[in-house]
mmCIF file of the N, C-alpha and C atoms, coordinates in Angstrom:
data_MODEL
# 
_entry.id   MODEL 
# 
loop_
_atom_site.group_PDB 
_atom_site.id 
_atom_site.type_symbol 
_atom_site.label_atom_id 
_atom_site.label_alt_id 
_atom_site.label_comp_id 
_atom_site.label_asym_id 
_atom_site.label_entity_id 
_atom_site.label_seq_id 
_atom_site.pdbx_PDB_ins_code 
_atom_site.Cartn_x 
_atom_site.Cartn_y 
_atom_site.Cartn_z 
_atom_site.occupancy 
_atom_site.B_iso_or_equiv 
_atom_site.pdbx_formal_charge 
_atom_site.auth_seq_id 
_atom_site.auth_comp_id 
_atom_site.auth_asym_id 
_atom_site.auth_atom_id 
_atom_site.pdbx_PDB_model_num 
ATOM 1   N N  . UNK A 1 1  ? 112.280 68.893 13.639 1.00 0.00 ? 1  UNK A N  1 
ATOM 2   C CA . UNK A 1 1  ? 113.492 68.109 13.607 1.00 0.00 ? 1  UNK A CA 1 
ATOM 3   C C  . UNK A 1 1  ? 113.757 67.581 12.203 1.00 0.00 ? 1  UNK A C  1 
ATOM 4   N N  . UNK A 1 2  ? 112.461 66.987 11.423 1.00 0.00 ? 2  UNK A N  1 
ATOM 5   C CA . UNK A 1 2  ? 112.923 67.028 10.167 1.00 0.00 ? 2  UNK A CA 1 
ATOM 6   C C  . UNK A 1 2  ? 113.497 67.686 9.666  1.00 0.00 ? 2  UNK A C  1 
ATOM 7   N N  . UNK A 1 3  ? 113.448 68.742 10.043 1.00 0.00 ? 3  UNK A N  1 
ATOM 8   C CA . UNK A 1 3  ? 113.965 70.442 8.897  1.00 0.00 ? 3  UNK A CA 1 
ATOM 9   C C  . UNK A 1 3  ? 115.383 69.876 9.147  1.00 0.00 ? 3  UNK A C  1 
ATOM 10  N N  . UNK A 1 4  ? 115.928 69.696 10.031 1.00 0.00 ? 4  UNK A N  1 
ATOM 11  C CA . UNK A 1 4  ? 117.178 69.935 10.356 1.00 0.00 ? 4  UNK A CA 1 
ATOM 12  C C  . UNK A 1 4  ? 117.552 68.794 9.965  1.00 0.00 ? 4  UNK A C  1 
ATOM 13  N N  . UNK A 1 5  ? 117.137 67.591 10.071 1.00 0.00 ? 5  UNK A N  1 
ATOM 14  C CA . UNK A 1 5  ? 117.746 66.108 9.513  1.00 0.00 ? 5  UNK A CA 1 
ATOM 15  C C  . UNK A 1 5  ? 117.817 66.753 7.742  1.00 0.00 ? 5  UNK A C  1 
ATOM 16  N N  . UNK A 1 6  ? 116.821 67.125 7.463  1.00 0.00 ? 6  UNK A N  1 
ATOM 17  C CA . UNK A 1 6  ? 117.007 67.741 5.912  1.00 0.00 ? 6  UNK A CA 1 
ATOM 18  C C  . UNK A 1 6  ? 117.990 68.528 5.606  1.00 0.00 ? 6  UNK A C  1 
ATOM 19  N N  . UNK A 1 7  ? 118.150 69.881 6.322  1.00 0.00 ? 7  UNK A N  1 
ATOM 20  C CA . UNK A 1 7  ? 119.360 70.502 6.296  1.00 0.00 ? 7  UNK A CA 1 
ATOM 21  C C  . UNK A 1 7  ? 120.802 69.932 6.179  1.00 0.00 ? 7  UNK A C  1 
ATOM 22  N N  . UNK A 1 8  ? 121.164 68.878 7.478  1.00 0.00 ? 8  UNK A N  1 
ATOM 23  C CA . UNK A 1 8  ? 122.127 67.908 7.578  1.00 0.00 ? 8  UNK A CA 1 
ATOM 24  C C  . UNK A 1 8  ? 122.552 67.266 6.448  1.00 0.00 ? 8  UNK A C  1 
ATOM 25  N N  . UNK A 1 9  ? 121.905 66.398 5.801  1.00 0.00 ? 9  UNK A N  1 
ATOM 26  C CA . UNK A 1 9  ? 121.992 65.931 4.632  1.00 0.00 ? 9  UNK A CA 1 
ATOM 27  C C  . UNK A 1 9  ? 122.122 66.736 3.636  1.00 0.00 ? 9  UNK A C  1 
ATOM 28  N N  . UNK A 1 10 ? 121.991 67.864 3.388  1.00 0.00 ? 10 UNK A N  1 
ATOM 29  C CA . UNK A 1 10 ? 122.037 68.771 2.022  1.00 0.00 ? 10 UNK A CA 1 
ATOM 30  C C  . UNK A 1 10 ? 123.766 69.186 2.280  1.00 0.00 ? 10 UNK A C  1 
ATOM 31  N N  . UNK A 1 11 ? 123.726 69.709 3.624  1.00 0.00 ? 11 UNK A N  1 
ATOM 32  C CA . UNK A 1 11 ? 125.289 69.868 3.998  1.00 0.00 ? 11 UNK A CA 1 
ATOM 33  C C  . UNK A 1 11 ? 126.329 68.847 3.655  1.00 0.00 ? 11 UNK A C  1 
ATOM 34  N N  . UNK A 1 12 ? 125.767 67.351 4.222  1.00 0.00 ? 12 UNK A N  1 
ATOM 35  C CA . UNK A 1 12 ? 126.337 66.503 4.094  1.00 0.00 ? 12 UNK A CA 1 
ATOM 36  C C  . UNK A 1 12 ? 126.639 66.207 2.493  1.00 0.00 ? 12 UNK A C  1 
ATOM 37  N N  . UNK A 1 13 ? 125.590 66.475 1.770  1.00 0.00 ? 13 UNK A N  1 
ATOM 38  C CA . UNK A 1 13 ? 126.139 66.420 0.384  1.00 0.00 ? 13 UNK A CA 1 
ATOM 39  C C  . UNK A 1 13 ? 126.850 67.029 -0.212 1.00 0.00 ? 13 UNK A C  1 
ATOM 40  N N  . UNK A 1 14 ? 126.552 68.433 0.290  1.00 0.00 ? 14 UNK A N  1 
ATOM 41  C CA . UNK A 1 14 ? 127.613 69.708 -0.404 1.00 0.00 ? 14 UNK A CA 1 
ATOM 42  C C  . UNK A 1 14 ? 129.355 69.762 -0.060 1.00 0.00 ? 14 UNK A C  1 
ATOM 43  N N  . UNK A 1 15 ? 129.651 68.862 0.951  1.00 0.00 ? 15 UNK A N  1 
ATOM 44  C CA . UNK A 1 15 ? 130.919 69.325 1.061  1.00 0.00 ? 15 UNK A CA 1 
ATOM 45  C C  . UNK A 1 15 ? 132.238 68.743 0.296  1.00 0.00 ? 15 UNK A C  1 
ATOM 46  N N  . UNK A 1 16 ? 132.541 70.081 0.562  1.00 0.00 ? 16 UNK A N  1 
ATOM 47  C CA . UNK A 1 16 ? 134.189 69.800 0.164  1.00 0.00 ? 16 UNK A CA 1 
ATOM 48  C C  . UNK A 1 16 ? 135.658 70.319 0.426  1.00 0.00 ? 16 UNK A C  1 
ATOM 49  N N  . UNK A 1 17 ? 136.746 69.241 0.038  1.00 0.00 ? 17 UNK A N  1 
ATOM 50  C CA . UNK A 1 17 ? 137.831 69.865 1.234  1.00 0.00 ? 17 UNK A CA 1 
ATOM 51  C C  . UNK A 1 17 ? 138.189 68.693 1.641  1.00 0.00 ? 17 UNK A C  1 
ATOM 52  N N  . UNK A 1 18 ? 138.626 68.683 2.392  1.00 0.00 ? 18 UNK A N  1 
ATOM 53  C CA . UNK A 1 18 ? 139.835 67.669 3.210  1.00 0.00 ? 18 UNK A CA 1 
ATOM 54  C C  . UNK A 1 18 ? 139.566 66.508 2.707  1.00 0.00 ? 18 UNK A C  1 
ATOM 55  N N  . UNK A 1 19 ? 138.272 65.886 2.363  1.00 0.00 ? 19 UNK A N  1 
ATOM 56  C CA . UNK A 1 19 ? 138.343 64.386 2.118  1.00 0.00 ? 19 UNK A CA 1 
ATOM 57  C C  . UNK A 1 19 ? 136.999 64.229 2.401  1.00 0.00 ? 19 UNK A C  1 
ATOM 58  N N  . UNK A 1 20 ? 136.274 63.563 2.220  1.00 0.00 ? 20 UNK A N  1 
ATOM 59  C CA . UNK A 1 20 ? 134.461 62.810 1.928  1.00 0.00 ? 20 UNK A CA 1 
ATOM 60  C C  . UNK A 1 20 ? 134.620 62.337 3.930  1.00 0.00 ? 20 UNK A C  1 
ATOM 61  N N  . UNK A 1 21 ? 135.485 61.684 4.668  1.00 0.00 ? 21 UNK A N  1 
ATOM 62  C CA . UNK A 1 21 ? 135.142 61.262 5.766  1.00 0.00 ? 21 UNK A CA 1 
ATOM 63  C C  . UNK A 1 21 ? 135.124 62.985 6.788  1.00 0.00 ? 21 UNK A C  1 
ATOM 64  N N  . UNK A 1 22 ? 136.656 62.811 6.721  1.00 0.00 ? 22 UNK A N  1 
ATOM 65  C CA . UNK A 1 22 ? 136.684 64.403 7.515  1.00 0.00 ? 22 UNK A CA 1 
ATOM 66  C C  . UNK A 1 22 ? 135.509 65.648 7.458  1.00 0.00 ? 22 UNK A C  1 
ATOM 67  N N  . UNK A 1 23 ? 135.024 65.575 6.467  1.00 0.00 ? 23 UNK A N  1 
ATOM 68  C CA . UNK A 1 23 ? 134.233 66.390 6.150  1.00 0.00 ? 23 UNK A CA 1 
ATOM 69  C C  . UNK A 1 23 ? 132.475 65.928 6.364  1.00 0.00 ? 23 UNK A C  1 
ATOM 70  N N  . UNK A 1 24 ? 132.402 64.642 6.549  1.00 0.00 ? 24 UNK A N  1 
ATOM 71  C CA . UNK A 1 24 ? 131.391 64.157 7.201  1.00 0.00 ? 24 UNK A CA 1 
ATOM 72  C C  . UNK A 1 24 ? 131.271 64.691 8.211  1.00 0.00 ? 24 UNK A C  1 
ATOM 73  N N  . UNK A 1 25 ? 132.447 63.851 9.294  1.00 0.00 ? 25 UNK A N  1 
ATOM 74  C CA . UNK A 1 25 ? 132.712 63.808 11.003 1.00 0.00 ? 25 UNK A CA 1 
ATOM 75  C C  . UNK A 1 25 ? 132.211 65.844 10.969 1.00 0.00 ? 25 UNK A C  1 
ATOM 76  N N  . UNK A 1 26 ? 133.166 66.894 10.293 1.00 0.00 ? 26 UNK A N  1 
ATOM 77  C CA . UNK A 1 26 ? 133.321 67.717 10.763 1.00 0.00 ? 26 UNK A CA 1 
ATOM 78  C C  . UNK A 1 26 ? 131.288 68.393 10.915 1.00 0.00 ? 26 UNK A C  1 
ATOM 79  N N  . UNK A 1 27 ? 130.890 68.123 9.631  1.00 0.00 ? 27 UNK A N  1 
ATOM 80  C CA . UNK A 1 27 ? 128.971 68.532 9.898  1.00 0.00 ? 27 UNK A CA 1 
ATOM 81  C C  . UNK A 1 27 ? 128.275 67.618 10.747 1.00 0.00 ? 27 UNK A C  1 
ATOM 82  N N  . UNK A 1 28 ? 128.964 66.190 11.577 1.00 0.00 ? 28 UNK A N  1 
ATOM 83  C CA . UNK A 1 28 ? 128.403 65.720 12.034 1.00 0.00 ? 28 UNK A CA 1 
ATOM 84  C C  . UNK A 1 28 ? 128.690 66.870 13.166 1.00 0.00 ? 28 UNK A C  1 
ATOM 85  N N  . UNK A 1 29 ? 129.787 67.343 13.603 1.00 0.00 ? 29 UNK A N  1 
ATOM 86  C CA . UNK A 1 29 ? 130.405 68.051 14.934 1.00 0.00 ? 29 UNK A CA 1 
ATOM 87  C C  . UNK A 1 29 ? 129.477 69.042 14.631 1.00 0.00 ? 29 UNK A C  1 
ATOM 88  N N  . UNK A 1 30 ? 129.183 69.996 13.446 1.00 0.00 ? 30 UNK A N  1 
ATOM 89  C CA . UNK A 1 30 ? 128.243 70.844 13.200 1.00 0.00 ? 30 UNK A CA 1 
ATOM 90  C C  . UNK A 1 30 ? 126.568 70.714 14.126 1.00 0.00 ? 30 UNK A C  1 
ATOM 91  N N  . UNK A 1 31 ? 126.531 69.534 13.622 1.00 0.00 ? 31 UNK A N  1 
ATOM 92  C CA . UNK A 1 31 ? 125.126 69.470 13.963 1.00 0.00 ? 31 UNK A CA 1 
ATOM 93  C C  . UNK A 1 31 ? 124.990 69.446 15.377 1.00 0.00 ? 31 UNK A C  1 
ATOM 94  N N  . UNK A 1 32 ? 126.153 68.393 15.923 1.00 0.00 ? 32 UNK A N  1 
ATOM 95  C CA . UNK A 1 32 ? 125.953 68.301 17.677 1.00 0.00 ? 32 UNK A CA 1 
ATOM 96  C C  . UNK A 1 32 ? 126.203 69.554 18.399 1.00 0.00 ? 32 UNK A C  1 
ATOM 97  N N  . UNK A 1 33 ? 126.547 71.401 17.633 1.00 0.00 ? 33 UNK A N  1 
ATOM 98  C CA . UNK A 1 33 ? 126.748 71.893 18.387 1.00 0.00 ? 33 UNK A CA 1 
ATOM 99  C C  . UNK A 1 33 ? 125.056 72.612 18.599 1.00 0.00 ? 33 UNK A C  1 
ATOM 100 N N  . UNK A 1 34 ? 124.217 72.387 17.552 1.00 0.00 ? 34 UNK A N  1 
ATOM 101 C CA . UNK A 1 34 ? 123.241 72.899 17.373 1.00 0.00 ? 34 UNK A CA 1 
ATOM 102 C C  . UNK A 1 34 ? 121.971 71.943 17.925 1.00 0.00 ? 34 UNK A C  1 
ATOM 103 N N  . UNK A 1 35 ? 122.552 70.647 18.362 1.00 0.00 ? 35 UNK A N  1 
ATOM 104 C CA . UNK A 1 35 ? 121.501 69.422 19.024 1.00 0.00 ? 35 UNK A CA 1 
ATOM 105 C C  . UNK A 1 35 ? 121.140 69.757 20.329 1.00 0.00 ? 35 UNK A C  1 
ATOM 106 N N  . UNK A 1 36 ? 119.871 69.077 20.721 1.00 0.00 ? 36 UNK A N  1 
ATOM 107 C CA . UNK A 1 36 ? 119.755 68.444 22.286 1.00 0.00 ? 36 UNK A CA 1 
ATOM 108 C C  . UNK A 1 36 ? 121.242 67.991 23.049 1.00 0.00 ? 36 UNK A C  1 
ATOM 109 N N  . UNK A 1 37 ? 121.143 68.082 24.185 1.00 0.00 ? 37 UNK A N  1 
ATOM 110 C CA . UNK A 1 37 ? 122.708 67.169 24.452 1.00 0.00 ? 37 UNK A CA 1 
ATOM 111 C C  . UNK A 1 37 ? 122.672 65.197 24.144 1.00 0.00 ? 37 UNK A C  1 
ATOM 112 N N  . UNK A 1 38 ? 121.848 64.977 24.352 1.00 0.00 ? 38 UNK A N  1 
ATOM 113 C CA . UNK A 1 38 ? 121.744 63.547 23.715 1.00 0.00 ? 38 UNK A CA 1 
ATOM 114 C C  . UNK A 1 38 ? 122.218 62.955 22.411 1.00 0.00 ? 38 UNK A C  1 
ATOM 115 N N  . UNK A 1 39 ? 121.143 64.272 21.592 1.00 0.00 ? 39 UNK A N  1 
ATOM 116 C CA . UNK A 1 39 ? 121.704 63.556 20.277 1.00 0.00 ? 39 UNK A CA 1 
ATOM 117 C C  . UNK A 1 39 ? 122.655 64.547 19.861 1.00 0.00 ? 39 UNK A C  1 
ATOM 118 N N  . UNK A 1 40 ? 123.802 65.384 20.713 1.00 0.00 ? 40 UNK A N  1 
ATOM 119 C CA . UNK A 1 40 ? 124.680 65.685 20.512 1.00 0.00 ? 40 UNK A CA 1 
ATOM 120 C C  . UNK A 1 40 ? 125.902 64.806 20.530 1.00 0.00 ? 40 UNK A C  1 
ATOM 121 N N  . UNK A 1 41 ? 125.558 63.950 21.815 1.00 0.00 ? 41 UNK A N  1 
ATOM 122 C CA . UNK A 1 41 ? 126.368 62.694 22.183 1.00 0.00 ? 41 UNK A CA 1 
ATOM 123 C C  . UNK A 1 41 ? 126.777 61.794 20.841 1.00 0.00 ? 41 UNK A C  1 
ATOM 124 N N  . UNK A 1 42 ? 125.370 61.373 21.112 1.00 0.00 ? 42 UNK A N  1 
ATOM 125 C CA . UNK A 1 42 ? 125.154 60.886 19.570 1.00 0.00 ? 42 UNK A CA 1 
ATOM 126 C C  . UNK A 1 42 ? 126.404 61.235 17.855 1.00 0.00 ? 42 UNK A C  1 
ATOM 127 N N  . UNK A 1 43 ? 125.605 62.685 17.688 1.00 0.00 ? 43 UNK A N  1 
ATOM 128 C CA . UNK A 1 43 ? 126.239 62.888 16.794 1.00 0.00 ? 43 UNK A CA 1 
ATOM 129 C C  . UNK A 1 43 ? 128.156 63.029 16.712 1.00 0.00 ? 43 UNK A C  1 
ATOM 130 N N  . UNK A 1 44 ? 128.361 63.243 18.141 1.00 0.00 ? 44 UNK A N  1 
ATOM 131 C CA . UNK A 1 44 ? 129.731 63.076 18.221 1.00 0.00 ? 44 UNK A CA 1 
ATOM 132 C C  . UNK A 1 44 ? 130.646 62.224 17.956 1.00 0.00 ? 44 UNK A C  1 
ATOM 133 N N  . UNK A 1 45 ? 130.080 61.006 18.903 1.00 0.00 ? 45 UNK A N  1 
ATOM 134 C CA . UNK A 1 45 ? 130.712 59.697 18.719 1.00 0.00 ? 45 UNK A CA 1 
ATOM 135 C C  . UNK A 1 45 ? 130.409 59.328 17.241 1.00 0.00 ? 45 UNK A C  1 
ATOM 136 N N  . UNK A 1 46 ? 129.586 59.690 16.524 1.00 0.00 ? 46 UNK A N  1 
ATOM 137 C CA . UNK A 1 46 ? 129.503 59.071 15.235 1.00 0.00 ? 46 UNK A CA 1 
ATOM 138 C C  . UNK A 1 46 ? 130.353 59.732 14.443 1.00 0.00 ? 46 UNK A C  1 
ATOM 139 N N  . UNK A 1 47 ? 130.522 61.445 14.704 1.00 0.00 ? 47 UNK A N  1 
ATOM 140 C CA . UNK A 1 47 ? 131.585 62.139 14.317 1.00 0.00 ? 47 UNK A CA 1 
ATOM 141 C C  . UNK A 1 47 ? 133.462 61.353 14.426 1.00 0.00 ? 47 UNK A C  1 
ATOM 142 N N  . UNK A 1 48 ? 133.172 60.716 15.814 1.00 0.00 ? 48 UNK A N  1 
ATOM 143 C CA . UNK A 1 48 ? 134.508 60.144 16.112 1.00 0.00 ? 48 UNK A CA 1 
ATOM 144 C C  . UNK A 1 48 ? 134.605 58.917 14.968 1.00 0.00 ? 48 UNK A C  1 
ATOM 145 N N  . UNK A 1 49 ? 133.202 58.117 15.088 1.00 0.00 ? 49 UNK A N  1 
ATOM 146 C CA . UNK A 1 49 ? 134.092 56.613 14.572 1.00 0.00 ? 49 UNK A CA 1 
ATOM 147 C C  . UNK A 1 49 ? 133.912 56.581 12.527 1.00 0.00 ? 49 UNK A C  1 
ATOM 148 N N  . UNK A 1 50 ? 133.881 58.127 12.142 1.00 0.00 ? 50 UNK A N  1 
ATOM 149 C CA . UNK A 1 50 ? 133.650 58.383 10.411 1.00 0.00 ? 50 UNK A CA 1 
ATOM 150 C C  . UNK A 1 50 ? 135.418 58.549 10.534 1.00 0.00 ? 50 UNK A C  1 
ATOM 151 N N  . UNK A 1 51 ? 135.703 59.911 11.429 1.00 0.00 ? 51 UNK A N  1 
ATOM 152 C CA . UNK A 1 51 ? 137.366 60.170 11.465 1.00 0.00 ? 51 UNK A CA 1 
ATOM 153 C C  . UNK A 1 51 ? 137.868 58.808 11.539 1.00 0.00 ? 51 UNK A C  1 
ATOM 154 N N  . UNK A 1 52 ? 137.682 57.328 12.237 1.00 0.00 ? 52 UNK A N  1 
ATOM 155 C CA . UNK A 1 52 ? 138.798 56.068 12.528 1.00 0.00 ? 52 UNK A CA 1 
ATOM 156 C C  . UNK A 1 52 ? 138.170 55.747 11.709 1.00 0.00 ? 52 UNK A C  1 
ATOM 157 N N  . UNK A 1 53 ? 137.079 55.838 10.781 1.00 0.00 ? 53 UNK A N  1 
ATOM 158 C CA . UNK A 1 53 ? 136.726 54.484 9.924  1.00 0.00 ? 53 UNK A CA 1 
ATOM 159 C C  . UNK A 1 53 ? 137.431 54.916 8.035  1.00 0.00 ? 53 UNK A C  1 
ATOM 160 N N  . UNK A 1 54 ? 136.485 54.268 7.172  1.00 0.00 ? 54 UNK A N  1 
ATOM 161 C CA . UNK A 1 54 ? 136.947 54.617 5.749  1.00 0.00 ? 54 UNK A CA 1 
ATOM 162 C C  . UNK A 1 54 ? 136.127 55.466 5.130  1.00 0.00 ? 54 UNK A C  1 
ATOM 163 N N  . UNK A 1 55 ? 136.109 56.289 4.023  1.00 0.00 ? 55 UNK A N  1 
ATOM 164 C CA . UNK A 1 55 ? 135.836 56.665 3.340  1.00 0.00 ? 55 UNK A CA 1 
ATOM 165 C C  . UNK A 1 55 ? 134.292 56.049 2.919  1.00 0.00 ? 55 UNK A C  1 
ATOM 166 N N  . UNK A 1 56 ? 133.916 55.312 2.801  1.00 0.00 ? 56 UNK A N  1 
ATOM 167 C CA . UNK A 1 56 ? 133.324 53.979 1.987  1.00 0.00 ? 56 UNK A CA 1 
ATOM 168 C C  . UNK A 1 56 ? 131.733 53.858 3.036  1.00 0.00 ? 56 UNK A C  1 
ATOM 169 N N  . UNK A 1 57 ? 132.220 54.157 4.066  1.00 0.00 ? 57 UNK A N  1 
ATOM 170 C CA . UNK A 1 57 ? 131.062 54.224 4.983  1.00 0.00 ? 57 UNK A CA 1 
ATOM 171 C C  . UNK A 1 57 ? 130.435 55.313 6.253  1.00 0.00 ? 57 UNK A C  1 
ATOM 172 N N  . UNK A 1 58 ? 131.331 56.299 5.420  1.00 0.00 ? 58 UNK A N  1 
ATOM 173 C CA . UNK A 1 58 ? 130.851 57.746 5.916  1.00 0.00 ? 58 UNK A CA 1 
ATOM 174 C C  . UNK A 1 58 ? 129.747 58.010 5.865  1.00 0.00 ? 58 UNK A C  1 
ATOM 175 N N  . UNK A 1 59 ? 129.357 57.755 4.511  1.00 0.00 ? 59 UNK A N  1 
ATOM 176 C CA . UNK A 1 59 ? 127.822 58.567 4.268  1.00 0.00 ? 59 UNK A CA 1 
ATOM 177 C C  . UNK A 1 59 ? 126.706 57.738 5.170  1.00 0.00 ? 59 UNK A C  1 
ATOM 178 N N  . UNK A 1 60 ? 127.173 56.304 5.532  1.00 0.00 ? 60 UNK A N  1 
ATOM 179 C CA . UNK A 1 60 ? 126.130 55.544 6.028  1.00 0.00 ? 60 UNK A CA 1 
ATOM 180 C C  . UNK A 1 60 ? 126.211 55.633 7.731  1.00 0.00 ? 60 UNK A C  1 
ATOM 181 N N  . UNK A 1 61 ? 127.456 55.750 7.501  1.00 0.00 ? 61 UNK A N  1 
ATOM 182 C CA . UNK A 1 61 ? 127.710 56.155 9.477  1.00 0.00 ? 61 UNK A CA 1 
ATOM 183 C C  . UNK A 1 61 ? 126.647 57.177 9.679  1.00 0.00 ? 61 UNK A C  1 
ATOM 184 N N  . UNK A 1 62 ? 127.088 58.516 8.873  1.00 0.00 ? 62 UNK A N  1 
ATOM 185 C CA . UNK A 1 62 ? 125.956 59.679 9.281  1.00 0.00 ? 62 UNK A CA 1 
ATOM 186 C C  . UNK A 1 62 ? 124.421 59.290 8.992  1.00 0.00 ? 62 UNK A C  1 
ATOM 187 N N  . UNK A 1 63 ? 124.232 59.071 8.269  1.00 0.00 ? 63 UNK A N  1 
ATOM 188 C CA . UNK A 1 63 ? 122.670 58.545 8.292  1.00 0.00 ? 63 UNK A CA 1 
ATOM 189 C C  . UNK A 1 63 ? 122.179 57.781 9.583  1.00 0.00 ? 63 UNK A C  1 
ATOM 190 N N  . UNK A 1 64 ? 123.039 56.901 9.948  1.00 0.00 ? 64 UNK A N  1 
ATOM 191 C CA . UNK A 1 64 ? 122.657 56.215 10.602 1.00 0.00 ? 64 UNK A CA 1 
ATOM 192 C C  . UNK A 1 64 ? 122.455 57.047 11.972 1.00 0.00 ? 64 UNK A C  1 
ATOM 193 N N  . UNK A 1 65 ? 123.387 57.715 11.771 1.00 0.00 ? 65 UNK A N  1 
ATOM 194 C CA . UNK A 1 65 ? 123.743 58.689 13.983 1.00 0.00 ? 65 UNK A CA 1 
ATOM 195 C C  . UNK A 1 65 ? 122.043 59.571 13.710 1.00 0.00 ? 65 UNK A C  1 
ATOM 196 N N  . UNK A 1 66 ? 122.269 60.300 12.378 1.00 0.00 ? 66 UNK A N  1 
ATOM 197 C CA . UNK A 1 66 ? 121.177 61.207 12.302 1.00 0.00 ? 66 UNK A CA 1 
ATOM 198 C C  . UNK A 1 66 ? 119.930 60.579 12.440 1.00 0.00 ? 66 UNK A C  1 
ATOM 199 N N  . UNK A 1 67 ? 119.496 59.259 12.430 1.00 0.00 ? 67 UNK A N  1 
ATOM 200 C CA . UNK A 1 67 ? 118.087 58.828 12.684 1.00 0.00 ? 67 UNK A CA 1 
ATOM 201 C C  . UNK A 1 67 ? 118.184 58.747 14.251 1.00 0.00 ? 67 UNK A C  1 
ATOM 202 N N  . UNK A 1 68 ? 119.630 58.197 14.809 1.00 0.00 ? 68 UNK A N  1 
ATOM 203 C CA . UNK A 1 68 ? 119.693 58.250 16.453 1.00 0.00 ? 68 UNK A CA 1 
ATOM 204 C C  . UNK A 1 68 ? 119.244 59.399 16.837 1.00 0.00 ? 68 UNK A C  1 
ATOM 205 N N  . UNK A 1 69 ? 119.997 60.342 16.016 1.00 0.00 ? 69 UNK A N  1 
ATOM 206 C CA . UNK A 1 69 ? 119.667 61.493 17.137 1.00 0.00 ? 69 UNK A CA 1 
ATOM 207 C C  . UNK A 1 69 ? 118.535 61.971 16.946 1.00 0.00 ? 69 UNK A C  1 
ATOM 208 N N  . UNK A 1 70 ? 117.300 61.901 15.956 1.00 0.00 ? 70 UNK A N  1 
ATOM 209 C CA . UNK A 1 70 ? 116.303 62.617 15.844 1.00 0.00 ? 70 UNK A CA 1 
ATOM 210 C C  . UNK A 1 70 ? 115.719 61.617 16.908 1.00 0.00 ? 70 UNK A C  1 
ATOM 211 N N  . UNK A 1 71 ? 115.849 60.229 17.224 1.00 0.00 ? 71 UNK A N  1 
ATOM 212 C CA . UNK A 1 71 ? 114.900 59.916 17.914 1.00 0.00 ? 71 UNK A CA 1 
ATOM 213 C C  . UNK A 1 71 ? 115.407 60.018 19.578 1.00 0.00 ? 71 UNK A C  1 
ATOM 214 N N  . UNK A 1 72 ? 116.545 60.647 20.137 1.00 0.00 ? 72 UNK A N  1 
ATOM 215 C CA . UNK A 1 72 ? 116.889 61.132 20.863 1.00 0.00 ? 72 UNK A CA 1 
ATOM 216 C C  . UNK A 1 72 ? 116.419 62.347 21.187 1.00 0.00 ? 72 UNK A C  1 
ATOM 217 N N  . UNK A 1 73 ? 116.672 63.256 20.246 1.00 0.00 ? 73 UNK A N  1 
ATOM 218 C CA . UNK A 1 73 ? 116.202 64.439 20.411 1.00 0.00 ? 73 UNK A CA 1 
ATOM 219 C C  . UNK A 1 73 ? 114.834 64.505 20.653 1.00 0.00 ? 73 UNK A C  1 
ATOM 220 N N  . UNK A 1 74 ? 113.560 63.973 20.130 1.00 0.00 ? 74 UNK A N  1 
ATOM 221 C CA . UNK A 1 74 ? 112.490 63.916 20.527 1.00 0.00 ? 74 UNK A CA 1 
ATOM 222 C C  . UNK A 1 74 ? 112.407 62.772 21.752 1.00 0.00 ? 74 UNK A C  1 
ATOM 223 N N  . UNK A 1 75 ? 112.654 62.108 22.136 1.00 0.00 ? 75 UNK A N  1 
ATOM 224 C CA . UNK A 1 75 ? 112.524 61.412 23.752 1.00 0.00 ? 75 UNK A CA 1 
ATOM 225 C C  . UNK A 1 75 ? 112.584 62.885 24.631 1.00 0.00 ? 75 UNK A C  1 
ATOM 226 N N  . UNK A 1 76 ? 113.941 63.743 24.277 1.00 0.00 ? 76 UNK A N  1 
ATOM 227 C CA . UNK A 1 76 ? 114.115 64.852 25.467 1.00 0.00 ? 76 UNK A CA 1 
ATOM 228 C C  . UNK A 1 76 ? 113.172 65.589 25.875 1.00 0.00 ? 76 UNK A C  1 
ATOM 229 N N  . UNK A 1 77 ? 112.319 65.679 24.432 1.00 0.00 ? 77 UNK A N  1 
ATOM 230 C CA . UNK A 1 77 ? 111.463 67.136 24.367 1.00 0.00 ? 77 UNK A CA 1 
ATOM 231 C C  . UNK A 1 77 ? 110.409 66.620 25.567 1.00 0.00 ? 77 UNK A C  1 
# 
């Protein structure tokens, strides 16, 4: 699961295009298609509230869902 919290973040850094939030939400949607369903949940709704929120706290929204969901994802296993 690390690998993939690592992956996430490299993505999350690399993008570009529509705007720093949109482009969060959209690798957050990335990741939940490739998650557990939990921390798919997870990564969704966090996907949702980067799209209503600002710019300014994108990067910390995702950090934050991505520690949810790793510790989601391992409860499932």
């Amino acid at each position: 699961m690390k690998a993939a919290l690592t992956f996430l973040t490299l993505l999350l850094a690399g993008c570009g295009g529509s705007g720093p939030a949109e482009n969060t939400a959209a690798q957050l949607d990335n990741a939940a298609e490739q998650s557990t369903p939990g921390a798919a949940e997870v990564l969704e709704n966090a996907a949702d509230r980067v799209r209503e929120g600002d710019d300014a706290n994108a990067a910390a929204e995702a950090n934050q869902a991505m520690n949810q969901a790793a510790n989601v994802a391992a409860s499932e296993r």
